[in-house]
C-alpha positions, 0 to 999 in steps of 0.5 A, spaced: 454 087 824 461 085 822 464 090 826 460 088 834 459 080 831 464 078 826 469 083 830 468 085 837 464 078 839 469 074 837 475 077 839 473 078 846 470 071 848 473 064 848 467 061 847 460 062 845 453 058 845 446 059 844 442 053 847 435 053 843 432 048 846 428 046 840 426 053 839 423 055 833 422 061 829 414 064 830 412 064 824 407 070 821 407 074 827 410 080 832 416 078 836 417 081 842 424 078 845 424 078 853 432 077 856 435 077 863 440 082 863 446 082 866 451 086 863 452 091 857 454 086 853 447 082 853 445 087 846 450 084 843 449 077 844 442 078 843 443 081 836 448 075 834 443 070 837 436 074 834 439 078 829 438 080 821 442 073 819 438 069 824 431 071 823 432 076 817 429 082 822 434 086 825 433 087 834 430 094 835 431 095 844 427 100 848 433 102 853 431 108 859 433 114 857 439 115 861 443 109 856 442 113 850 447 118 853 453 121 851 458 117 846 454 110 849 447 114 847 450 115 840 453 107 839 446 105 841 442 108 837 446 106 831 445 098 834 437 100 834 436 103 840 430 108 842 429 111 849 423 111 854 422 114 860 420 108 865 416 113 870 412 117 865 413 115 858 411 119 852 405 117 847 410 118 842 415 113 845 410 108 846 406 108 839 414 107 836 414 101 840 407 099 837 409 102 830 415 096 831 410 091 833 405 092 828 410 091 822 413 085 825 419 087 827 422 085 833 422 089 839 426 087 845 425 089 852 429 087 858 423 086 863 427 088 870 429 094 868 436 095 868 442 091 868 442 086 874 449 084 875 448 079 880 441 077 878 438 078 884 430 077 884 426 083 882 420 085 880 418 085 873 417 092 871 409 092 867 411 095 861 413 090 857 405 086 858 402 094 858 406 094 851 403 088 849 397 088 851 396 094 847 399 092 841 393 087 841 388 092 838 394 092 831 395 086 830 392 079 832 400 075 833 404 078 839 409 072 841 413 073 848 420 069 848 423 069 855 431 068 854 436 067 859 444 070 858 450 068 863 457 070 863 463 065 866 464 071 870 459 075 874 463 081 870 465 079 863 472 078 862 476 078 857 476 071 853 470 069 857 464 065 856 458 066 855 451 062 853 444 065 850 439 060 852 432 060 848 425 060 851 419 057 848 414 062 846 409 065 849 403 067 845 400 074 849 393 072 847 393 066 852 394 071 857 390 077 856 385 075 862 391 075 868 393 081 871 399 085 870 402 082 877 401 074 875 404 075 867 410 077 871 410 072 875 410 067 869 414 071 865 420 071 870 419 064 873 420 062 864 426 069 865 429 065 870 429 058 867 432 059 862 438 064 865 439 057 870 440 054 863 445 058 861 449 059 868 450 050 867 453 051 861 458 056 863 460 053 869 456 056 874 
């Protein structure tokens, strides 16, 4: 945390903000952080807004399995990331995420897939609500927060910007009956929100 948020963060943007939008911390219950992604820094910033010293849990991410390659792959895993294979994940892959889940901790998926630097519009990929509906059947709280992230730049440049904006929570047991496709629709719908949010106070 010193080095990526004392040392990094602060080193390399101009100016940092997270909007909470009156956000607070679900209490007693499993979180699973649901972020646009727009650049390789996002892992960064989520742990500074979401982190240890925030939420006093640290930021587990599910990654795909060509992330977690080479000297990239070994820095992720030291930050807490894990990989699946998006195509045909593996039981042990997904019990891991469960396992996160059921304790408490707070698992973060970034629901398009992979980073989408021009944030086109996409179709939400279905294992975060597969995940969680899952899930379920451990513990009884799961909280979804939809989280918005934007840079001053479409690249991130050296002494940029960039503001975090929080969504209000989602409690997956009022969506156990939509299908897969409706979910993802609100989910994106609320992704989006708060990425406009976000792109407002960055000057875009």
């Amino acid at each position: 945390m010193f080095v990526t948020q004392d040392v990094v963060l602060r080193f390399y943007f101009r100016k940092k903000k997270i909007l909470n939008n009156g956000f607070s911390i679900p209490i007693n219950s499993s979180i699973i952080l649901a972020p646009t992604h727009r650049s390789r820094w996002d892992g960064l910033i989520l742990t500074m807004a979401m982190g240890r010293r925030v939420t006093k849990k640290d930021c587990r991410f599910m990654v795909t399995k060509s992330e977690m390659k080479g000297i990239q792959g070994w820095f992720l895993k030291r930050l807490g990331c894990f990989s699946i294979n998006q195509l045909s994940p593996s039981l042990s892959a997904l019990r891991y995420a469960i396992d996160i889940i059921e304790k408490g901790e707070q698992l973060v998926v970034f629901p398009e897939g992979k980073i989408n630097k021009y944030g086109k519009k996409l179709f939400l990929k279905e294992g975060l609500y597969r995940l969680a509906r899952l899930a379920t059947k451990k513990t009884k709280s799961i909280t979804i927060i939809p989280i918005g992230i934007a840079y001053n730049k479409v690249s991130p440049n050296f002494r940029g910007e960039f503001c975090l904006s929080l969504g209000q929570p989602i409690a997956i047991d009022d969506y156990l009956n939509c299908t897969i496709k409706e979910f993802n629709m609100f989910l994106y719908e609320k992704m989006i929100q708060e990425e406009e949010k976000a792109l407002k106070n960055v000057g875009r």
